[in-house]
Phi, psi and omega in degrees: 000129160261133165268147183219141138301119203273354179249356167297318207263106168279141162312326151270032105326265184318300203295323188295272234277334157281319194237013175235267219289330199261023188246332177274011185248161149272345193215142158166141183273111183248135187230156155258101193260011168313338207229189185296333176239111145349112225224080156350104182253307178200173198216107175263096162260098166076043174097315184324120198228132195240122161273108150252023173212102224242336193259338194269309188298340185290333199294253257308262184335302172316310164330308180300283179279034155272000000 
């Protein structure tokens, strides 16, 4: 499982975590912890990757290629 904080999150960071960390697991979970409840952005299981915050994952990503 990954956290991410939105003022916090470096672009390396996002670039670790799209292209190194979430390929070495079988399963991982990325969450958005800005607020009182941590909000599921997406779920990777065996390379599969399920987007389920569609506005949190481009920032993750846009992020990711800077």
């Amino acid at each position: 499982m990954c956290k991410f904080k939105r003022h916090t999150q470096t672009s390396a960071s996002s670039t670790d975590l799209f292209n190194l960390f979430s390929h070495m697991v079988d399963h991982c979970m990325c969450f958005m912890s800005d607020g009182e409840n941590p909000i599921l952005v997406f779920e990777q299981k065996d390379g599969s990757r399920d987007i389920l915050h569609e506005v949190y994952y481009r920032q993750l990503l846009s992020r990711a290629t800077e």
